[in-house]
C-alpha positions as CSV (number, residue, x, y, z in Angstrom):
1,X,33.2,-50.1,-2.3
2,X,29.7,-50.6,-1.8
3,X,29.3,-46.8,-0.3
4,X,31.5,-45.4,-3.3
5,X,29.3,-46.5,-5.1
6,X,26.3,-45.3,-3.5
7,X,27.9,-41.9,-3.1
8,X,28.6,-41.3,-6.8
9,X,24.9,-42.7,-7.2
10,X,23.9,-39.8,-5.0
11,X,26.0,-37.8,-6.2
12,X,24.9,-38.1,-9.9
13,X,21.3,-37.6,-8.9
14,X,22.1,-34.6,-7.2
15,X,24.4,-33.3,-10.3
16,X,21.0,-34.2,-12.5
17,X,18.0,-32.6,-10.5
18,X,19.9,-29.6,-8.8
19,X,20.2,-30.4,-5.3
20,X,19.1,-28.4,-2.7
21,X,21.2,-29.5,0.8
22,X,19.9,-29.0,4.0
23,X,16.6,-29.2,6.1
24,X,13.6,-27.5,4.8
25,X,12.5,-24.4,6.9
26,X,9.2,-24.7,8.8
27,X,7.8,-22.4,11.3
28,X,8.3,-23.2,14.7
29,X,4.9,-24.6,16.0
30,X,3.8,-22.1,19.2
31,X,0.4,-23.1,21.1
32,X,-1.2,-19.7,21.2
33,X,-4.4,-19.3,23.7
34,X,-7.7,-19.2,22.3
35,X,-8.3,-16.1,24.4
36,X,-6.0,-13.9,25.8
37,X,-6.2,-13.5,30.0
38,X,-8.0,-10.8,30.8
39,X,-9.9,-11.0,27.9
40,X,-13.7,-11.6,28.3
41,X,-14.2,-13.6,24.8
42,X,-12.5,-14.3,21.9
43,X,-13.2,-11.6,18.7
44,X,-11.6,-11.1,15.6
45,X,-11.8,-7.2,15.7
46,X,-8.7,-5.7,17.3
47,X,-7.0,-2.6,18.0
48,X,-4.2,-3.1,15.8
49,X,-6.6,-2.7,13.0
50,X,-6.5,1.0,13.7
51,X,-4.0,3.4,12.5
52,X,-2.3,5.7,15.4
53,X,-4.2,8.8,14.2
54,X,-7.6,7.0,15.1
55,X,-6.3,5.4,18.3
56,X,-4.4,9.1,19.4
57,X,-6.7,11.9,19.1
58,X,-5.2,14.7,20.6
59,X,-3.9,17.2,17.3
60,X,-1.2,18.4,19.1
61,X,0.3,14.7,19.3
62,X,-0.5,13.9,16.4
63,X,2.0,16.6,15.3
64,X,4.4,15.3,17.2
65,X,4.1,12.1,15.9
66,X,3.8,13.0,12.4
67,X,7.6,15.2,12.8
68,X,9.1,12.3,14.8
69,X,8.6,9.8,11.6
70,X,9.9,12.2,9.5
71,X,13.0,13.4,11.8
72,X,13.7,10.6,14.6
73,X,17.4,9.6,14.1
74,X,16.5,6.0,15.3
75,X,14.0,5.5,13.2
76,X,16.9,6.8,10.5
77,X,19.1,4.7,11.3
78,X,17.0,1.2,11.2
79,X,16.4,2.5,7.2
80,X,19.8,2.7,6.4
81,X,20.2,-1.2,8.6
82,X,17.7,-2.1,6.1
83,X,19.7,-0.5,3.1
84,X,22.6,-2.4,4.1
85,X,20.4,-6.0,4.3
86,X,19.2,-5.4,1.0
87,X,22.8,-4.7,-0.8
88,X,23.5,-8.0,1.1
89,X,21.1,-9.6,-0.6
90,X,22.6,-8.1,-3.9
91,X,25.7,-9.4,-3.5
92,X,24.4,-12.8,-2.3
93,X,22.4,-13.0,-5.4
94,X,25.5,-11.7,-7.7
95,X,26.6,-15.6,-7.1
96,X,24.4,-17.0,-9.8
97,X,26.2,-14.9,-12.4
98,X,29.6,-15.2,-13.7
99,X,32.3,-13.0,-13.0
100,X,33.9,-11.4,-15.6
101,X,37.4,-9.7,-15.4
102,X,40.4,-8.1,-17.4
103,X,43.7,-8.2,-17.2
104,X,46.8,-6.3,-18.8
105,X,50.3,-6.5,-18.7
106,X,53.3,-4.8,-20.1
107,X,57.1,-5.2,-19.9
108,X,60.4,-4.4,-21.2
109,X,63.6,-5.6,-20.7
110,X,67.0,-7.7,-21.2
111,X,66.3,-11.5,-21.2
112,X,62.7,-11.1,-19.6
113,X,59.1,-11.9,-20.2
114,X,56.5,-9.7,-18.5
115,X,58.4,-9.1,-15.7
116,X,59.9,-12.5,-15.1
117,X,63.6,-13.9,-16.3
118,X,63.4,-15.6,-19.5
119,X,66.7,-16.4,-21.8
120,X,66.6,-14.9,-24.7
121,X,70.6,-14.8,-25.6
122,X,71.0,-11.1,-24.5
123,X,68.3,-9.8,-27.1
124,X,66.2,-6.4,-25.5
125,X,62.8,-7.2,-26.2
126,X,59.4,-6.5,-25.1
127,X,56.2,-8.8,-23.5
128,X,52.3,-7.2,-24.2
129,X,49.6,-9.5,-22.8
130,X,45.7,-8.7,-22.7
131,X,42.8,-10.8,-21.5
132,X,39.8,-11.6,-20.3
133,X,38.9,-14.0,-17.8
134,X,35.5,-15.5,-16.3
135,X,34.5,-18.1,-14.0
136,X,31.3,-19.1,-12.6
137,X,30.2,-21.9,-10.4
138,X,27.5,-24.7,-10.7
139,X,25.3,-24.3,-7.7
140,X,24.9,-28.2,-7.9
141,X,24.3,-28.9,-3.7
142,X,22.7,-25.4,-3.3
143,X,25.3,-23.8,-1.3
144,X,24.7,-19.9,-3.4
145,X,20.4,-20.4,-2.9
146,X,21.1,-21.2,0.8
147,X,23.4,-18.1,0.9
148,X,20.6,-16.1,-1.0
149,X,18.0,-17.4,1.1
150,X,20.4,-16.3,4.2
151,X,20.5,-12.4,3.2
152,X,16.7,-12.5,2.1
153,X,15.9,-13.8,5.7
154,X,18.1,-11.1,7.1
155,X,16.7,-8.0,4.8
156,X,13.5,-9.3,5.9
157,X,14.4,-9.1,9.4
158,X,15.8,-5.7,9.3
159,X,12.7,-4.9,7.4
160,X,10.4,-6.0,10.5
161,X,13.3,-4.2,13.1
162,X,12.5,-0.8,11.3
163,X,8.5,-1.4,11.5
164,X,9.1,-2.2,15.1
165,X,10.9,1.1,15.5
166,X,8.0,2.7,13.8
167,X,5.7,1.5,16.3
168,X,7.7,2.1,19.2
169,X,8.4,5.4,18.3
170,X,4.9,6.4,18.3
171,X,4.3,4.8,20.9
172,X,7.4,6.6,22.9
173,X,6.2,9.9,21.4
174,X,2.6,9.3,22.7
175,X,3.7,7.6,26.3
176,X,6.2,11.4,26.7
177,X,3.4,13.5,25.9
178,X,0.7,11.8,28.3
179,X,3.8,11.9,31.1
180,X,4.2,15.8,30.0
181,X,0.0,16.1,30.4
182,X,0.2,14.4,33.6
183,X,3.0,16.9,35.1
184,X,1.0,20.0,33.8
185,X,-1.7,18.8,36.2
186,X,0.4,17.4,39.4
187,X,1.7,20.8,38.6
188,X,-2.3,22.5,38.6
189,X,-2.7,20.5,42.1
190,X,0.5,21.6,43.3
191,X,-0.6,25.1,43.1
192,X,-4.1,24.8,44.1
193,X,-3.0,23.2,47.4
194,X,-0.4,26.5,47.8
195,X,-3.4,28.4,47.7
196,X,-5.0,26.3,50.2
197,X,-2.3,26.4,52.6
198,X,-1.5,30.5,51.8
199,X,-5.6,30.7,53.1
200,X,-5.1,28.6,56.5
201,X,-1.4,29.9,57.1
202,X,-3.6,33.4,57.0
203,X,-6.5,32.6,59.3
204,X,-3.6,31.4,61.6
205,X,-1.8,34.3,61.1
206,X,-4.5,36.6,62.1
207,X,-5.5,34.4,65.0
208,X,-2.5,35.0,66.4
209,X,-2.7,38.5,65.7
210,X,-6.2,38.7,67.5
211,X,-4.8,36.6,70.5
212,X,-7.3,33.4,69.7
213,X,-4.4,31.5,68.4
214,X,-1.1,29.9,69.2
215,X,2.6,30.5,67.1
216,X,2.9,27.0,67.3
217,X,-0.3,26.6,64.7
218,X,1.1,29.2,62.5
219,X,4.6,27.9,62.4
220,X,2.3,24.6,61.5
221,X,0.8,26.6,58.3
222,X,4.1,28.0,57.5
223,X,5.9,24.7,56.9
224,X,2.5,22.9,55.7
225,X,2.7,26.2,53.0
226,X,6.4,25.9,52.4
227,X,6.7,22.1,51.6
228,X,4.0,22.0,49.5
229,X,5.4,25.3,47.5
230,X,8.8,23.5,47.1
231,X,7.2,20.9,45.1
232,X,6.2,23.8,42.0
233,X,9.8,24.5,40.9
234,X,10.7,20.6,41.2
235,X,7.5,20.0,38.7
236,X,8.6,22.5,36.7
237,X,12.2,21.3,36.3
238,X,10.1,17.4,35.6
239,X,8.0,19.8,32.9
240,X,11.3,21.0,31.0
241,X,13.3,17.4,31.4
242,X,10.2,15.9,29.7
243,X,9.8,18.2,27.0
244,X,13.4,17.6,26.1
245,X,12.8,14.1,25.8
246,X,10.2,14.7,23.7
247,X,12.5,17.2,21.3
248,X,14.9,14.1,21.5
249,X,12.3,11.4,20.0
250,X,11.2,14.7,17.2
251,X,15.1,15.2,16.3
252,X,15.4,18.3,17.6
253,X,17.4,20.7,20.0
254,X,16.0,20.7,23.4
255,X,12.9,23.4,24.4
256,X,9.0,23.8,25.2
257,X,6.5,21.7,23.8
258,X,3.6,24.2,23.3
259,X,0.4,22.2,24.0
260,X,-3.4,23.6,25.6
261,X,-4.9,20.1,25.9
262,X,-4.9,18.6,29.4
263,X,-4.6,14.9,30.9
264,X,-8.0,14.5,31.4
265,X,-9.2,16.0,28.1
266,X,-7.6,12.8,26.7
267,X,-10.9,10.4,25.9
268,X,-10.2,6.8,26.6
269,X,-12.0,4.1,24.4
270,X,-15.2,2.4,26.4
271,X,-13.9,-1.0,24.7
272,X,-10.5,-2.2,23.5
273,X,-10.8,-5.5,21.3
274,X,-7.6,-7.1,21.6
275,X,-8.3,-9.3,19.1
276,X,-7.1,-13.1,18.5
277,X,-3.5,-14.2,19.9
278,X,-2.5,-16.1,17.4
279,X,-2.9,-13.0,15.5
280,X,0.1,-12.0,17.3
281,X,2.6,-14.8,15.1
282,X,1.5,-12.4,12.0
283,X,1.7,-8.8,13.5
284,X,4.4,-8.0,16.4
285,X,7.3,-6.9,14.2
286,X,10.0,-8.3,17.1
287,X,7.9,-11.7,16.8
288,X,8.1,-12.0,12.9
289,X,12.0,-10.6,13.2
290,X,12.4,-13.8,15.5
291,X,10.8,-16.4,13.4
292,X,13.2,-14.6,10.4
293,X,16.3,-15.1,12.5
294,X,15.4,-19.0,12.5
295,X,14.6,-18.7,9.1
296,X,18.4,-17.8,8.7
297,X,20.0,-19.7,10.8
298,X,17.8,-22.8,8.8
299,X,19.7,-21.6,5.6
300,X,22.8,-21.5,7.5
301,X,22.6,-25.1,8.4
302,X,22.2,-25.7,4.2
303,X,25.7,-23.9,3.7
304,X,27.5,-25.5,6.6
305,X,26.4,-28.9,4.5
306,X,27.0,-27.6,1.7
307,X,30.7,-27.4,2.3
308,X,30.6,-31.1,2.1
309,X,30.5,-31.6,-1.0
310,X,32.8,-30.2,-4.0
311,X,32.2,-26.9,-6.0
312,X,31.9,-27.7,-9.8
313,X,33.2,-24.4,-11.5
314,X,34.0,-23.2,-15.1
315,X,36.6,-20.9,-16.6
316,X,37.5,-19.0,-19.5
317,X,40.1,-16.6,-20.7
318,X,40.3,-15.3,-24.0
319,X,43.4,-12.6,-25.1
320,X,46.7,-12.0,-26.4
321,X,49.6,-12.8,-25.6
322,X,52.7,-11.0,-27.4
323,X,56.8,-11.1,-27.5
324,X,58.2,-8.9,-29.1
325,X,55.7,-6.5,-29.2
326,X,55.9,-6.2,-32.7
327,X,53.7,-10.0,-32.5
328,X,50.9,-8.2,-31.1
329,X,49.4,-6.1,-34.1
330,X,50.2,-9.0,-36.2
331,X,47.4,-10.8,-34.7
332,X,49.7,-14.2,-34.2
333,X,49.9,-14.8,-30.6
334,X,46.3,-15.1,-29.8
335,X,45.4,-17.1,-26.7
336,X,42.2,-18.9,-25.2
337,X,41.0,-22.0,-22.9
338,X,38.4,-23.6,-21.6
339,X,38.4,-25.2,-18.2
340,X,36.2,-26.9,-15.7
341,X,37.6,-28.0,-11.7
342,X,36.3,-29.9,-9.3
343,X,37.5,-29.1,-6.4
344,X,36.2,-30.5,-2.6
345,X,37.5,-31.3,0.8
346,X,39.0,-34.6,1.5
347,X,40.5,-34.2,5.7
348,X,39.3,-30.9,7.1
349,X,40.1,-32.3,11.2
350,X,36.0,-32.4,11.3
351,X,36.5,-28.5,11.6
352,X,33.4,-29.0,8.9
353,X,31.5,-31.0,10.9
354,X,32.0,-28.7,13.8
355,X,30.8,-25.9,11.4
356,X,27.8,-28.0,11.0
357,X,27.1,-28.7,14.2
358,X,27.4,-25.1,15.6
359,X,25.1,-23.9,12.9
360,X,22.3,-26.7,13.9
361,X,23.0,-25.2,17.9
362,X,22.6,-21.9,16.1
363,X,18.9,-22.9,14.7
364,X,17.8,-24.6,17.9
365,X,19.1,-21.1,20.2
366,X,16.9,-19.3,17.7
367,X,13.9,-21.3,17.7
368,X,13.8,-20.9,21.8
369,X,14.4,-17.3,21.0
370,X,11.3,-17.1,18.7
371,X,9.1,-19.1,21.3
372,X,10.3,-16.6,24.0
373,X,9.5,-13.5,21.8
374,X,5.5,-15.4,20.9
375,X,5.4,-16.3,24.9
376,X,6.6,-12.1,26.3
377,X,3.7,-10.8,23.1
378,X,0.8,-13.2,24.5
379,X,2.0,-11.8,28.1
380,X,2.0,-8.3,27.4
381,X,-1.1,-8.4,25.6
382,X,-2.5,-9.8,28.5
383,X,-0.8,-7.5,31.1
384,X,-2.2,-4.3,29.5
385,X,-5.7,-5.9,29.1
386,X,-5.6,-6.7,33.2
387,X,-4.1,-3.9,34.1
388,X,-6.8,-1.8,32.5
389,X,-9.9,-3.4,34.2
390,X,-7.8,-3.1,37.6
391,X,-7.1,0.4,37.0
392,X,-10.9,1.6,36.2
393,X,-11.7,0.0,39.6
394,X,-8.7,2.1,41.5
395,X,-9.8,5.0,39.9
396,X,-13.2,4.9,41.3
397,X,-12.4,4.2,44.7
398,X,-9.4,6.8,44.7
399,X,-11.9,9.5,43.2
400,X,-14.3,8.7,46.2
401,X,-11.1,9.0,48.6
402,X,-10.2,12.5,46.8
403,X,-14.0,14.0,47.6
404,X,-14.3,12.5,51.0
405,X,-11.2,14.6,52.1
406,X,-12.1,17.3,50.1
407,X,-15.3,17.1,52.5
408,X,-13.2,16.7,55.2
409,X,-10.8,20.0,54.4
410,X,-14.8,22.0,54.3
411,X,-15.3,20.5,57.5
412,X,-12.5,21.3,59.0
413,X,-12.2,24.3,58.3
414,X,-15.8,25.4,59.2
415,X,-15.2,23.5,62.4
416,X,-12.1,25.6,63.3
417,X,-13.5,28.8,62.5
418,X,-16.7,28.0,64.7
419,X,-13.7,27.1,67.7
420,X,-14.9,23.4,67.5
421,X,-11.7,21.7,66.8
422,X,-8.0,22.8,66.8
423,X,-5.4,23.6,63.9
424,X,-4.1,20.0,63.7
425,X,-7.5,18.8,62.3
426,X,-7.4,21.2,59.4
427,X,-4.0,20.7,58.7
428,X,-4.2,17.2,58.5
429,X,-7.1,17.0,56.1
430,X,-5.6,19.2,53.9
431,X,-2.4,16.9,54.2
432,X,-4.5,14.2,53.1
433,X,-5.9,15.7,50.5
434,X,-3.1,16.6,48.5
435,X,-1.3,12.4,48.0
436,X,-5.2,11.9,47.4
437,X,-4.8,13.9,44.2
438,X,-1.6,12.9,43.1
439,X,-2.7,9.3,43.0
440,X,-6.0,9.8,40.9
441,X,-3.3,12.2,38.4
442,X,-1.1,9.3,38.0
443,X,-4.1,6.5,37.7
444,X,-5.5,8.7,35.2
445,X,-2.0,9.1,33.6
446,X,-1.9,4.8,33.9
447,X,-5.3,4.4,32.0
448,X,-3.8,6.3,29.0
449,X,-0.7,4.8,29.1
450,X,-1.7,0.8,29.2
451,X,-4.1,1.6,25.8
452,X,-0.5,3.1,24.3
453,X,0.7,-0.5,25.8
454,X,-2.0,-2.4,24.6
455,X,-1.7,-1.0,20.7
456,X,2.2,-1.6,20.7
457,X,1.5,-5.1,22.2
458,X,-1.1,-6.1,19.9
459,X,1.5,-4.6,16.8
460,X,-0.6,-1.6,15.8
461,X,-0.5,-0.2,12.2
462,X,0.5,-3.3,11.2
463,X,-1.5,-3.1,7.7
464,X,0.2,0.6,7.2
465,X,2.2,1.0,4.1
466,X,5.1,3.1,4.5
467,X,3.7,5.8,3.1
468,X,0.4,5.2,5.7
469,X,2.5,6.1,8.9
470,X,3.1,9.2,7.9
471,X,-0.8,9.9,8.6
472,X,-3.8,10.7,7.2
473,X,-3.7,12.9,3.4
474,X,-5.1,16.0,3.9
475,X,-8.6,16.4,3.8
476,X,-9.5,18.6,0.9
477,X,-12.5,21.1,0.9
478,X,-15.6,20.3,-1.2
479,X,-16.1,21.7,-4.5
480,X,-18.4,25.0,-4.6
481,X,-21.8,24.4,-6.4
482,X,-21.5,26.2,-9.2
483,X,-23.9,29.1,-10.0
484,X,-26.6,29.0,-12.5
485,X,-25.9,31.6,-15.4
């Protein structure tokens, strides 16, 4: 008796101050670093503060970024995601008003009243009703906020899923196009080395021809020549592959990417700020997307409770009702009523309580989830920032490796010509030479490709408006001075 009581107590309270059931949401506490690793001190400045177009100066990329936002079907379809999370949130939000509906019926028959049996001692008569209902439902324990707060968590989600696509897109766009740079000078090496290899196959060749020279160094030159040749049409097939990925990330059908800049045209910044990493919680869109999802699955926990307790609901219907029909334009069988129910769950074989209980697992699966996604952001932030001191360092000694053979294919070849060394010494410098170059291309290719890293990591743009990722306005021209008369 004692916790009747107290439950009607409760329960009155609630009725009077408009309960709101279910845990509050807070964020998920995450320990973020003071300073990132690899990261020399902490500063406030970062590279996310720039826009792409500052961080990406190439024009012709920025062309191709600029028709990817516009055409990308991804990117298309996370907008219409979002379109669909914000009618969601429509209809959650439709549950604080009442719903209004009609209804009309008409019959005739023998011994009948719309539709159903009804004695009438044989007489053919006719039944006309007309009427309008509504019904609307006390949010007393909060059950429709905790739905709207549900869908508002969601929209919000699919909000930061399309400014993550944004970002990745533009940062797929600019990774393709460095790739397609890097190619267009494996493929310049490729063919320098042919050349290098056509010269030695022909000093063989005509030191054969004079009797100085074995076959066995010319077949050497042949094959040196011939491998290195094959590699031109497999770089070109790489160059057309890549530019239809490219065409793929732009919306469009497959074919050349016209572009005059080169690789090594591409300036890199002298110094990256990376910023603070708690910085991150605010800016990576799959991090706020994460701390959303708990967000949700909080309000979820407010409508499993809610189901608890009983709904509180009103209805109304106002019409006529008519038979014979000839009642109806009378005006004397006019009907109306007033109702409120109270209707809740008394034995549900704890299936509620197991809805409760799943949605509390569901909260605690995405609060790991959003520590995981803060964790991976402070770990790639500090990958790229690593992995860009280490890779200034390899380039330096693999551009002192690249000139010492290059010395060493001069050498060689001087030597052989003055009959101081034999075929195998020249061929084998220039066989070093040539993975020599290969490796600086694709260490200059990596020191492009960790800053594209590094902005995405750090959640660049993230102060762009959707109308700012489409790039800078045009710049228009000055005035002209106007003339004196």
């Amino acid at each position: 008796m004692r916790n009747m009581v107290r439950a009607i107590v409760a329960g009155s309270v609630c009725l009077l101050s408009g309960c709101l059931v279910g845990p509050r949401y807070q964020r998920p506490v995450v320990t973020a670093p003071a300073v990132s690793r690899g990261q020399a001190a902490a500063e406030a400045a970062s590279l996310a503060d720039l826009p792409w177009w500052e961080v990406f100066q190439d024009e012709t990329l920025r062309g191709l970024v600029k028709t990817a936002l516009v055409n990308n079907n991804d990117l298309r379809i996370a907008v219409k995601r979002v379109e669909q999370a914000r009618q969601l949130t429509v209809q959650a939000h439709a549950g604080y008003m009442p719903n209004v509906g009609y209804e009309v019926g008409i019959s005739q028959g023998k011994n009948e009243s719309l539709g159903n049996p009804a004695p009438s001692n044989g007489v053919r008569r006719g039944t006309f009703a007309v009427g309008l209902a509504a019904s609307w439902e006390a949010d007393v324990w909060g059950r429709i906020r905790r739905l709207n707060e549900y869908a508002l968590a969601n929209y919000l989600a699919s909000e930061q899923g399309r400014r993550g696509v944004l970002l990745s897109l533009v940062s797929s766009v600019a990774q393709a196009y460095f790739e397609l740079l890097e190619l267009d000078l494996r493929l310049e090496i490729a063919r320098r080395n042919v050349q290098a290899f056509e010269g030695s196959r022909r000093i063989f060749q005509e030191r054969l021809e004079g009797g100085t020279a074995s076959r066995l160094e010319t077949a050497r030159a042949e094959g040196a020549l011939a491998t290195t040749a094959a590699t031109i049409p497999e770089l070109e097939r790489r160059i057309a592959i890549q530019e239809n990925e490219i065409h793929l990330l732009l919306g469009s059908a497959p074919g050349p990417i016209p572009h005059q800049g080169t690789l090594l045209e591409q300036t890199i910044p002298p110094h990256v700020p990376a910023g603070l990493p708690s910085e991150l919680l605010e800016r990576r869109p799959d991090v706020l997307r994460a701390e959303l999802a708990v967000r949700a699955a909080n309000a979820q926990i407010g409508i499993a409770m809610a189901a608890f307790f009983p709904k509180i609901g009103l209805t109304t219907l106002l019409g006529r009702v008519s038979s014979p029909l000839d009642d109806f334009t009378a005006g004397r069988m006019n009907v109306w009523s007033v109702a409120a129910s109270l209707a809740g769950p008394i034995w549900e074989g704890r299936g509620l309580r197991a809805q409760k209980r799943q949605a509390v697992a569901a909260w605690e699966q995405a609060r790991i989830e959003y520590e995981q996604a803060a964790l991976a952001a402070f770990r790639d932030v500090s990958n790229a920032l690593i992995t860009r001191e280490k890779l200034e360092t390899v380039r330096d000694r693999q551009m002192e490796a690249v000139k010492a053979f290059q010395t060493a294919v001069e050498v060689s070849q001087q030597r052989y010509m003055a009959g101081k060394s034999g075929y195998f010494e020249v061929l084998e410098a220039q066989q070093q030479l040539v993975p020599a170059e290969n490796a600086l291309a694709q260490t200059e290719l990596d020191r492009r490709l960790v800053i594209v890293q590094l902005y995405q990591a750090l959640g660049g743009g993230w102060h762009l408006s959707d109308a700012d990722w489409g790039g800078p306005p045009p710049v228009s021209p000055p005035p002209a001075p106007k003339r004196n008369p």
